[in-house]
C-alpha positions as CSV (number, residue, x, y, z in Angstrom):
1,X,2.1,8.4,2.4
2,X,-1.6,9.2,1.6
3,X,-4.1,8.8,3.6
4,X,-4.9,6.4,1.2
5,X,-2.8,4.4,0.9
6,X,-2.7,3.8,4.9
7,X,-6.3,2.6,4.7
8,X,-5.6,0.4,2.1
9,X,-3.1,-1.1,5.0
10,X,-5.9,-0.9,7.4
11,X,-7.8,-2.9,5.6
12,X,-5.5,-5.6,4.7
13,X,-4.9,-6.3,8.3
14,X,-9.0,-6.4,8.6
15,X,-9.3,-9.1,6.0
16,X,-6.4,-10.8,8.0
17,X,-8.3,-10.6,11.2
18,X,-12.0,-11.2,9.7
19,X,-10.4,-14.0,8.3
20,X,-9.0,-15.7,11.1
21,X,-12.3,-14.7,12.8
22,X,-14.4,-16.9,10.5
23,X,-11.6,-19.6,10.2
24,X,-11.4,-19.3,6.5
25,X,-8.0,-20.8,5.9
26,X,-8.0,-19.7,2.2
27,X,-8.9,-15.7,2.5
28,X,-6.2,-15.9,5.5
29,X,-3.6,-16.8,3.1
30,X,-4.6,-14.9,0.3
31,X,-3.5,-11.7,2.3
32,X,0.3,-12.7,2.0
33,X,2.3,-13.0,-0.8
34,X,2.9,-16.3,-3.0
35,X,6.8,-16.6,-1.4
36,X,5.6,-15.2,2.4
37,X,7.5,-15.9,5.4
38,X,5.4,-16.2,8.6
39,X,7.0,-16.6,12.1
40,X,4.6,-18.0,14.7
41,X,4.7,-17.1,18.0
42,X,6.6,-20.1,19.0
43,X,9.5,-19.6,16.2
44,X,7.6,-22.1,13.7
45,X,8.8,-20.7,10.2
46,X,5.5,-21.1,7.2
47,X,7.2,-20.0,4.0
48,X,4.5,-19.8,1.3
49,X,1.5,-18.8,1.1
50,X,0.0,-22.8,0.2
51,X,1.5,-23.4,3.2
52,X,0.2,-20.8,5.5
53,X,-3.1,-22.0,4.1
54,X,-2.6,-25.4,4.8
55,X,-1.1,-24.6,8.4
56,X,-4.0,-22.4,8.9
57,X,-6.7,-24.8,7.7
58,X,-5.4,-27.1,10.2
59,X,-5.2,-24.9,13.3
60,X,-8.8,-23.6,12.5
61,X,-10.3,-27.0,11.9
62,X,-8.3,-28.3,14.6
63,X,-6.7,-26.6,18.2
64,X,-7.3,-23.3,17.3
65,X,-11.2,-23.9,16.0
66,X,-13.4,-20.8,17.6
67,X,-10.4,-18.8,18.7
68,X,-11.1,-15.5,17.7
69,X,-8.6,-12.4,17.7
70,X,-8.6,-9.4,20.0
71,X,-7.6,-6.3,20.7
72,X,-5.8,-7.8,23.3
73,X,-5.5,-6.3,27.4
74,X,-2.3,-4.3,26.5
75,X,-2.7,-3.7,22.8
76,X,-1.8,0.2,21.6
77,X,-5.0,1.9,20.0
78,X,-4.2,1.6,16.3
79,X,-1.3,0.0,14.2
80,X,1.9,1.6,13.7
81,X,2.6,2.0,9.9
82,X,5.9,3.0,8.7
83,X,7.2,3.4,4.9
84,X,10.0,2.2,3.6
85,X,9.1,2.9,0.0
86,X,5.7,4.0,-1.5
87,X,5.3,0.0,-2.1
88,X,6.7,-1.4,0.7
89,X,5.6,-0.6,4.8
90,X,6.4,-1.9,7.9
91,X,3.8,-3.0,10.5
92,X,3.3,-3.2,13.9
93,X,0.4,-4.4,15.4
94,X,-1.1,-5.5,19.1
95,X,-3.8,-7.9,20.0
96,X,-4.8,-11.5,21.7
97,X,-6.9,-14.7,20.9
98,X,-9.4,-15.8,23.2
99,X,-11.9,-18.8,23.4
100,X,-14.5,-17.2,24.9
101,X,-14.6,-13.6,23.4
102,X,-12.9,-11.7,26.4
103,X,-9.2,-10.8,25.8
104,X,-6.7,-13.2,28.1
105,X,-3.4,-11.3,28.6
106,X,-1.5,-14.7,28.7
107,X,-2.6,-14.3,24.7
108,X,-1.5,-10.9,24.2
109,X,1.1,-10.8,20.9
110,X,3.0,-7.9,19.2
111,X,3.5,-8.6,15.3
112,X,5.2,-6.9,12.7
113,X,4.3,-7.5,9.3
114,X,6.2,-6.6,6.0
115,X,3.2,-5.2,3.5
116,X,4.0,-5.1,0.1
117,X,2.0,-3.4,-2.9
118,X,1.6,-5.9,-5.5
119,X,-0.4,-5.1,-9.1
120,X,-4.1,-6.0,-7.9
121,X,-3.4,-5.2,-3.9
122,X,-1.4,-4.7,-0.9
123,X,-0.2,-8.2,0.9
124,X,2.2,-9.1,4.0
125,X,5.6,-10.5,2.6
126,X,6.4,-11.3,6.2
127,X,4.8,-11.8,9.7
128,X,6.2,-12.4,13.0
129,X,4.3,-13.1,16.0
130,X,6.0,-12.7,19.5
131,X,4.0,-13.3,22.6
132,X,4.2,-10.0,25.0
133,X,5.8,-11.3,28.5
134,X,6.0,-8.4,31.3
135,X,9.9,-8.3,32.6
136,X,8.4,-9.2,35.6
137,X,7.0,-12.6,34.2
138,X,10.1,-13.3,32.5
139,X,12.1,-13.0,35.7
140,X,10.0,-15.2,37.5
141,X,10.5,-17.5,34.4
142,X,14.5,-17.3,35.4
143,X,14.4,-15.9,31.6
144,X,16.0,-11.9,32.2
145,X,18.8,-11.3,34.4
């Protein structure tokens, strides 16, 4: 794809973060799609994007208030973009959350997003969030044999 094009994904996941950043519930959800799905990192399914604003308002007004997103201690240097179609693009991006502005690799995520082009902009359709756990962790967890 154009070079573009990419940006125009570059910045969608900007607004994302910026959003979260400012814990504006409303511009958060207005980078998905009216019928979104969004996994959180815990397996929580959000279908909508009313209801990733109302989720989201809660968690910023509530447990999540201040958190702001990072790049994350083991986060790659940019997003990985891949095309499916000239409208539709697969994402895969690294980064944490932290309280006090330093990344905490306890918080360090992988997501992939589903961006879509629709008439006025490019949204996510989907987002999953999975929490990145060393194989060494995991073991110690008795979780990988």
């Amino acid at each position: 794809m154009t070079e573009t094009v990419t940006a125009e994904i570059h910045d969608l996941l900007r607004r994302m973060t910026d959003a979260w950043n400012t814990g504006d519930a409303r511009a958060y959800a207005e980078q998905f799609t009216a019928d979104a799905d969004y996994i959180t990192f815990f397996g929580m399914r959000i279908t909508g994007r009313e209801a990733i604003e109302q989720s989201h308002r809660a968690l910023f007004e509530g447990p999540l208030k201040g958190v702001k997103l990072t790049e994350g201690t083991s986060a790659p240097a940019a997003p990985s973009i891949r095309f499916l179609r000239p409208d539709v693009a697969v994402v895969i991006a690294s980064g944490g959350s932290s309280l006090d502005g330093r990344p905490d690799p306890g918080r360090d995520s992988i997501i992939t997003l589903t961006a879509v082009r629709e008439p006025d902009a490019w949204r996510f359709a989907a987002f999953h969030n999975t929490r990145k756990v060393s194989p060494e962790e995991l073991r110690a967890k008795g979780g990988a044999r």
